[in-house]
N, CA, C and O of each residue as an XYZ file, in Angstrom:
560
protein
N     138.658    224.189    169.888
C     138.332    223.014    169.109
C     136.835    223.007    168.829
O     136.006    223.219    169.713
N     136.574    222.792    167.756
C     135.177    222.507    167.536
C     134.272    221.311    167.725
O     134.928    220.368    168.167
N     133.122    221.046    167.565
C     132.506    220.302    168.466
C     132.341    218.698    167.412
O     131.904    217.608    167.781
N     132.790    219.040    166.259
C     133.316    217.850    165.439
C     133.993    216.834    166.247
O     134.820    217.204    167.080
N     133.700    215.453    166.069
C     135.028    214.962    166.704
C     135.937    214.630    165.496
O     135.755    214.271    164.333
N     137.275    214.982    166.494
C     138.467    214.337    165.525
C     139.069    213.315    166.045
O     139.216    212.881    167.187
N     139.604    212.802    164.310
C     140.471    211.514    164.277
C     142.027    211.894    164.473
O     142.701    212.880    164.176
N     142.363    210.326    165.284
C     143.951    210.374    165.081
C     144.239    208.806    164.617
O     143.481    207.836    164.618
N     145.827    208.954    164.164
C     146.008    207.209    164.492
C     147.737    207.396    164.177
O     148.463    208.382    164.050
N     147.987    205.766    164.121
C     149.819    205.742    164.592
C     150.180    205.599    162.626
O     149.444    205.076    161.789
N     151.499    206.246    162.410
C     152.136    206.252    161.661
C     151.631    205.320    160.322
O     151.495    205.774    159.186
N     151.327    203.554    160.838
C     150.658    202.122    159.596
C     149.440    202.742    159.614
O     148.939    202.990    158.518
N     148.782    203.084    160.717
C     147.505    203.558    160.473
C     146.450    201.953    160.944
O     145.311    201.525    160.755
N     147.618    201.568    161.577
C     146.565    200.011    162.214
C     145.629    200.431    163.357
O     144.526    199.915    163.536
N     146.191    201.479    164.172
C     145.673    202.372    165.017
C     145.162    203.382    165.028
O     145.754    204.379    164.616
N     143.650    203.443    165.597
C     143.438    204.498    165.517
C     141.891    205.087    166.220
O     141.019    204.246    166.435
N     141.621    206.573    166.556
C     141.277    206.832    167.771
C     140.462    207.694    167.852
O     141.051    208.554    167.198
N     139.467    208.188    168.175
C     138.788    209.794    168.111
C     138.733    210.304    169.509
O     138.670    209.632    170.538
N     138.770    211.780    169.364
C     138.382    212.708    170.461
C     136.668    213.653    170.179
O     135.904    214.104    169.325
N     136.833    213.520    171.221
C     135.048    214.622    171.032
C     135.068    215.777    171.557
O     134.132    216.559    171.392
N     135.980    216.031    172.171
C     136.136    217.431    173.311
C     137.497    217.468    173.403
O     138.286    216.650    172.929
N     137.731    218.421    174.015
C     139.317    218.849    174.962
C     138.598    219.725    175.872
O     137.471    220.220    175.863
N     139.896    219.775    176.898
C     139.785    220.470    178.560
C     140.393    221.372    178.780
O     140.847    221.769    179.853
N     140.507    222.060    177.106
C     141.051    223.311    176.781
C     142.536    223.510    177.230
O     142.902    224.616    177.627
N     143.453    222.376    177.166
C     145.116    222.604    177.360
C     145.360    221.808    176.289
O     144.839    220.744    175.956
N     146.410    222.602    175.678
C     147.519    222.388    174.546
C     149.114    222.366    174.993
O     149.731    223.390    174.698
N     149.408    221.952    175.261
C     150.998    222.649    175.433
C     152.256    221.740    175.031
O     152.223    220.526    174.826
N     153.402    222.610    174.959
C     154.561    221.962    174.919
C     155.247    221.525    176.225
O     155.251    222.228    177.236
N     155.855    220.255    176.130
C     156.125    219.897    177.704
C     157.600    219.458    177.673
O     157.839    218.252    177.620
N     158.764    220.495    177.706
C     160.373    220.115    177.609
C     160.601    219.061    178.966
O     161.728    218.783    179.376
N     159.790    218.720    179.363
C     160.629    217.710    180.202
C     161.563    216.533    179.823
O     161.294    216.331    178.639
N     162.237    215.910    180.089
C     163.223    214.760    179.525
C     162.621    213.564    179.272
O     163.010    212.829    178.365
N     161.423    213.220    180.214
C     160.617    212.102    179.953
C     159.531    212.297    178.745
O     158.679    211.489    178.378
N     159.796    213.551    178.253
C     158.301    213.738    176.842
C     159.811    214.059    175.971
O     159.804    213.487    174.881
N     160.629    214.569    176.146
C     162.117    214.777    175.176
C     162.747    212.869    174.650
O     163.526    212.480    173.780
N     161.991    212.205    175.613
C     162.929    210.738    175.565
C     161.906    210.514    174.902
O     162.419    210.691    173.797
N     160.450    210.168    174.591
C     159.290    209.234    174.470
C     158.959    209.860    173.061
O     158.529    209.099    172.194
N     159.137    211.253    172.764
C     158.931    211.866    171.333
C     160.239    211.465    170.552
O     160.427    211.191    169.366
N     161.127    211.531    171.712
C     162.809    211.716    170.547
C     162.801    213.046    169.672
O     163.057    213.087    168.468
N     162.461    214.135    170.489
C     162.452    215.727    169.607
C     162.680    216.443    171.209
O     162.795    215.954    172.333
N     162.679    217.884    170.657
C     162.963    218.503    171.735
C     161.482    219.401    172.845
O     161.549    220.455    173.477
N     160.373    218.493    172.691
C     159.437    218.684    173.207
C     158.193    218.066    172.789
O     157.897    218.025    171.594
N     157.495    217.615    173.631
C     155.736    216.838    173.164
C     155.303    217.973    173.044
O     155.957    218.899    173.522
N     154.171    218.201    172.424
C     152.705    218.513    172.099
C     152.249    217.994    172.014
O     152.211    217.140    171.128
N     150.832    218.344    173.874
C     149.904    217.395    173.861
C     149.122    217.830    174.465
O     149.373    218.474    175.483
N     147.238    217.487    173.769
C     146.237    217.793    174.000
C     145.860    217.237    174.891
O     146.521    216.212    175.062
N     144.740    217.434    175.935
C     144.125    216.831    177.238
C     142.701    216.873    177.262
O     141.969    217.851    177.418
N     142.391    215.590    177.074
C     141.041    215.317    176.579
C     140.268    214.396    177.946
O     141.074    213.627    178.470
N     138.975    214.372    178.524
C     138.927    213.535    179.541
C     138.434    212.435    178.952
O     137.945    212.456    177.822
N     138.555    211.089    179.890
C     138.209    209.782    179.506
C     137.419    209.488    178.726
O     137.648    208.816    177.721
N     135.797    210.178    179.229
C     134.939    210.327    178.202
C     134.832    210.566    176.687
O     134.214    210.070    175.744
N     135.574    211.393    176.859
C     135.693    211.925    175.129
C     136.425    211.386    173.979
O     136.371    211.688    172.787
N     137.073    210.577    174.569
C     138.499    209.738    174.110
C     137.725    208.191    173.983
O     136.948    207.715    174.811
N     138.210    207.516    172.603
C     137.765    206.015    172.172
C     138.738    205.873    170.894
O     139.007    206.801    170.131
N     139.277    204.400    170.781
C     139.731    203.742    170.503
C     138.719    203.402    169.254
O     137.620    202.895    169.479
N     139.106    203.677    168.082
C     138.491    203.085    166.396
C     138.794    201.541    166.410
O     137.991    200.633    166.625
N     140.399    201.436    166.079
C     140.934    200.342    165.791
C     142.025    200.190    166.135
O     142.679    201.230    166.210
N     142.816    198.743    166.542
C     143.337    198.373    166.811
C     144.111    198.441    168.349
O     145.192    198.035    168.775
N     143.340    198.933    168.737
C     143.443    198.772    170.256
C     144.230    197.397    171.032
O     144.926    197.234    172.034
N     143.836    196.790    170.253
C     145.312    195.020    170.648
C     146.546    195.692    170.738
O     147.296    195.453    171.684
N     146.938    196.760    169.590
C     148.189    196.637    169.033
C     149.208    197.697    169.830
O     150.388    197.957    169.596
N     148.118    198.321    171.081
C     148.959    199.437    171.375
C     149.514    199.122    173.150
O     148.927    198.828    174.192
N     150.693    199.332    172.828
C     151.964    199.163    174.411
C     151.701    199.823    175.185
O     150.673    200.428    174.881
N     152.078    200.092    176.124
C     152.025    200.714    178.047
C     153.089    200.696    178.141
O     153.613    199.582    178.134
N     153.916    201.842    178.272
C     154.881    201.846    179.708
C     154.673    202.442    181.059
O     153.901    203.398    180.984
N     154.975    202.273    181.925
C     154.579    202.543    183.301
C     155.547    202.701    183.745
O     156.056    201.723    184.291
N     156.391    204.161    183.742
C     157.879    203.814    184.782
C     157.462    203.674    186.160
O     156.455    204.357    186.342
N     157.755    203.188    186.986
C     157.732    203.126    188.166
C     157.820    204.644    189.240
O     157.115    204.915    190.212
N     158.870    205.380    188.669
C     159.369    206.596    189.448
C     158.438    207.840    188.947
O     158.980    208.941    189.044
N     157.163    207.815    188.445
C     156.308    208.398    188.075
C     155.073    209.044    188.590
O     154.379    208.079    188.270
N     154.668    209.429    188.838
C     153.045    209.552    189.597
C     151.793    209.705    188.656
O     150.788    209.036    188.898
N     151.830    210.536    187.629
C     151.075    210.520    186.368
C     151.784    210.099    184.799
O     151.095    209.718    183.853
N     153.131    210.238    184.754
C     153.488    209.970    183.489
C     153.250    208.746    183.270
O     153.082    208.048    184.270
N     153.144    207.987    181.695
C     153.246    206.669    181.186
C     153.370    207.231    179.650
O     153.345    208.415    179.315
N     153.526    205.941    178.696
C     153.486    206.272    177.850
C     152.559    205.336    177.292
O     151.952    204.537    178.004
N     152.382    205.413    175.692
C     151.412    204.419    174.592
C     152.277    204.723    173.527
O     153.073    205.624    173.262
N     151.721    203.303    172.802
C     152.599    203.150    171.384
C     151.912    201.781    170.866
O     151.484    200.769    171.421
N     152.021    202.265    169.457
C     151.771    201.174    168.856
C     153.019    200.101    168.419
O     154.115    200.350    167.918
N     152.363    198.722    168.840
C     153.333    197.774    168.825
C     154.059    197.141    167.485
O     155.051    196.413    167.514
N     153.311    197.600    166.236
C     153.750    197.365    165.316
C     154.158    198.491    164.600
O     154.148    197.987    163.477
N     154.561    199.812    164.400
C     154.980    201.274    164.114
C     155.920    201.582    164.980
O     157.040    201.954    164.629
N     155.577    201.466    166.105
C     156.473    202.150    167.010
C     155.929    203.919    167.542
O     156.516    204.609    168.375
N     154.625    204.317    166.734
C     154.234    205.632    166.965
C     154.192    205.907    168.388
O     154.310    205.026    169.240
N     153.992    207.350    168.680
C     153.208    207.572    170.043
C     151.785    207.943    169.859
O     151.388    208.935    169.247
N     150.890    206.842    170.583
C     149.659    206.873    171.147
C     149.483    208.078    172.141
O     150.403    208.805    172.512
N     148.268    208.175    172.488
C     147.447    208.588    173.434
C     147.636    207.854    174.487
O     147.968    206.678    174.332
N     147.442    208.470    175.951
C     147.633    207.612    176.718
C     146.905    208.013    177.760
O     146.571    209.191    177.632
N     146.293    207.208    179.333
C     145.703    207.450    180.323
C     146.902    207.766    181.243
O     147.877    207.014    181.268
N     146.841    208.681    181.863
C     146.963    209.616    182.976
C     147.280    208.100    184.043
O     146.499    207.149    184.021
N     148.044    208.112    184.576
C     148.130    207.196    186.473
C     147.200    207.748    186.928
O     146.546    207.008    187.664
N     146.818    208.748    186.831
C     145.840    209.454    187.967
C     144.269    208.818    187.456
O     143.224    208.787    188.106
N     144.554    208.311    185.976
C     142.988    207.800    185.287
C     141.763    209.468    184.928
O     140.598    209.462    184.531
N     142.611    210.604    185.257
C     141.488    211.770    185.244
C     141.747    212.693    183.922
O     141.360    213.818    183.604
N     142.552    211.740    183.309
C     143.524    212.683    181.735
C     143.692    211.621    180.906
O     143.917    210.467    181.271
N     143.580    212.017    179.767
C     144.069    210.634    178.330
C     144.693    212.446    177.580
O     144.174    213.530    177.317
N     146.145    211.774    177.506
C     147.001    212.860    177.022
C     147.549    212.462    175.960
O     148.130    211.381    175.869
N     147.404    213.432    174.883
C     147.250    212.825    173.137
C     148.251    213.859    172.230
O     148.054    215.051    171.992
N     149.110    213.216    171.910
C     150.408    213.158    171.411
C     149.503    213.946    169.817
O     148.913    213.330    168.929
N     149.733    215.630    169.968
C     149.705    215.943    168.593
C     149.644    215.697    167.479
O     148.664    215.656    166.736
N     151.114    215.444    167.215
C     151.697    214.957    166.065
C     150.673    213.587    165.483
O     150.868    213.153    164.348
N     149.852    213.127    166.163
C     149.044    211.442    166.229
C     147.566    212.007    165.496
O     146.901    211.305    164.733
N     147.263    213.179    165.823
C     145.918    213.704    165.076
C     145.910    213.481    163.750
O     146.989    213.253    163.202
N     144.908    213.501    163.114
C     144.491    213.084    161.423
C     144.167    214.779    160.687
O     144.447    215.031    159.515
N     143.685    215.561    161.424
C     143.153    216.809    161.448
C     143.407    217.915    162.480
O     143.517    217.638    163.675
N     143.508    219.259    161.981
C     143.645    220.129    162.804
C     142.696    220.085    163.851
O     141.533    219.735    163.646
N     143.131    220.424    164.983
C     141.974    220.550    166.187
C     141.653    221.894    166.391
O     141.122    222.093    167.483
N     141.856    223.209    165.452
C     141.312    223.830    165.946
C     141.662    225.050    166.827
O     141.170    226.176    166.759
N     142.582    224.608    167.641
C     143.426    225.891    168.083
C     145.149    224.985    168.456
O     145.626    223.893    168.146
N     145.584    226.096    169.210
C     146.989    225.749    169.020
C     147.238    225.727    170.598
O     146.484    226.182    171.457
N     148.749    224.950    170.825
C     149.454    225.438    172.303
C     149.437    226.461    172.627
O     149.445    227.278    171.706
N     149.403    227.060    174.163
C     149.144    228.172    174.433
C     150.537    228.496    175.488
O     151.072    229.501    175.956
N     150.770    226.875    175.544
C     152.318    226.995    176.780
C     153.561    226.603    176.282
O     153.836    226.189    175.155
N     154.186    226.757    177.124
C     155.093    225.946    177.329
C     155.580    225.633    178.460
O     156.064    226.474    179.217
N     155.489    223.899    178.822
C     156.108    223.475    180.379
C     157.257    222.882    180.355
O     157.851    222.596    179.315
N     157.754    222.599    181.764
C     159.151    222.340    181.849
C     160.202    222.814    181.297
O     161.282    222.276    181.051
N     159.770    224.007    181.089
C     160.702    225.110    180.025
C     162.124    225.006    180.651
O     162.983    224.591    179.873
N     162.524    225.302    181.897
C     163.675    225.229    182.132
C     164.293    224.278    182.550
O     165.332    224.392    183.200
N     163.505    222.687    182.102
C     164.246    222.067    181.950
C     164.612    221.367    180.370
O     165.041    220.215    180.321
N     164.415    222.113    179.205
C     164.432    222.143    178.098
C     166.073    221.479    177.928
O     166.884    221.510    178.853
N     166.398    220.819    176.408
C     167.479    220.485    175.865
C     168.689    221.371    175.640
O     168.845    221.775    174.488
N     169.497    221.705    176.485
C     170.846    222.037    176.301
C     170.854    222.976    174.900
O     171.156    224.169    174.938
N     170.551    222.408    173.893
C     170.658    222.359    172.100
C     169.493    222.742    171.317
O     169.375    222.854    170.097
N     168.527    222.949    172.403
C     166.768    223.707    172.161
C     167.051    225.065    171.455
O     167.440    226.030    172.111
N     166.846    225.133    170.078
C     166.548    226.476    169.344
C     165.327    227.026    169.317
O     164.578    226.345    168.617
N     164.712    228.137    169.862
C     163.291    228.116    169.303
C     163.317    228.109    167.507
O     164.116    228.527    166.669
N     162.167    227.493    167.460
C     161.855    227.469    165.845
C     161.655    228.922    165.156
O     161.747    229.057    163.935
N     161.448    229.714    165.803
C     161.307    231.421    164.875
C     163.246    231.879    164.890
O     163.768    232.718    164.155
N     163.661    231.383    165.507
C     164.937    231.486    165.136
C     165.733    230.513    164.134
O     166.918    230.283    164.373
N     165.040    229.877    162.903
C     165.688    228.949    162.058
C     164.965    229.350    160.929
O     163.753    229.559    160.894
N     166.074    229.486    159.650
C     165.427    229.638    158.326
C     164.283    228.521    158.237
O     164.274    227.606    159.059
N     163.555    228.588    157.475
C     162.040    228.168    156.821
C     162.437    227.432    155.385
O     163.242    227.754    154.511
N     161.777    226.612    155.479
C     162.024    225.858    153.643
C     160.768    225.265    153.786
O     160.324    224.850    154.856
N     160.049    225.213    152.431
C     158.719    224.394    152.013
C     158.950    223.353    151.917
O     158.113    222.452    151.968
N     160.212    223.208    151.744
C     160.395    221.588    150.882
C     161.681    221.208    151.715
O     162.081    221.796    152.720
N     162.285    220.045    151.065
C     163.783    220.217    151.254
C     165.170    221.200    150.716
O     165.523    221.388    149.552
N     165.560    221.534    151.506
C     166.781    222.454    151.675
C     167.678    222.260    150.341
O     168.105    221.110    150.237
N     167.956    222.912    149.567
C     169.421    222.411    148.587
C     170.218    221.978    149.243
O     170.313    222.064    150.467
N     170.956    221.406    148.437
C     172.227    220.619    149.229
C     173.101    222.017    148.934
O     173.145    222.806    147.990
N     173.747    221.919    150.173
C     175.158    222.506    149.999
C     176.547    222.024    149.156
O     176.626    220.802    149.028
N     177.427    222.649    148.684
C     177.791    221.625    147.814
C     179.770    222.568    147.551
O     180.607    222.050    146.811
């Protein structure tokens, strides 16, 4: 990542956030609790420390969950979109930032993949699926 900071924000765009750094991890995380909170078959998410991480706008508007049976997971969301936010770590030593939420490329890419074997039943890798620019023709 370069030393630019980048923007993110939620889906309305009521929210929204910059990073100044990363702690150099990217990854995909198949666990069931980032499979439930994305609703896809894996997060991508950058790890930025506290410092580097601030809130633009609308910071009112964004939710907490806290499961209980957790030690570091939680989630963020904005309360009026429904997006996934960025969020602080339980541990408070990570603000872990939901890809897909960036405004701009950061620069480099995932380098992992975690909780791999506990991935979705129905998980294709993506180099195994035709490619379309656009939408698909209909079949007919």
């Amino acid at each position: 990542m370069s030393d630019k900071p980048i923007d993110g924000s939620c889906l309305c765009k009521t929210v929204s956030y910059r990073i100044t750094g990363n702690m150099g991890v990217f990854q995909y995380c198949h666990c069931s609790r980032c499979r439930k909170f994305t609703g896809s078959a894996h997060a991508a998410n950058l790890f930025v420390s506290p410092d580097q991480f601030s809130w633009l706008s609308g910071e009112g508007l964004v939710g907490r969950y806290d499961p209980l049976d957790t030690k570091y997971f939680a989630t963020c969301f904005c309360k009026n979109c429904g997006s996934s936010l960025p969020w602080l770590s339980k541990s408070g030593k990570v603000v872990i930032i939901p890809a897909g939420t960036l405004d701009e490329d950061p620069g480099f890419s995932p380098t992992k993949n975690i909780f791999y074997g506990s991935r979705a039943n129905w998980y294709t890798h993506v180099s195994d699926l035709p490619e379309h620019d656009e939408m698909p023709p209909r079949k007919t």
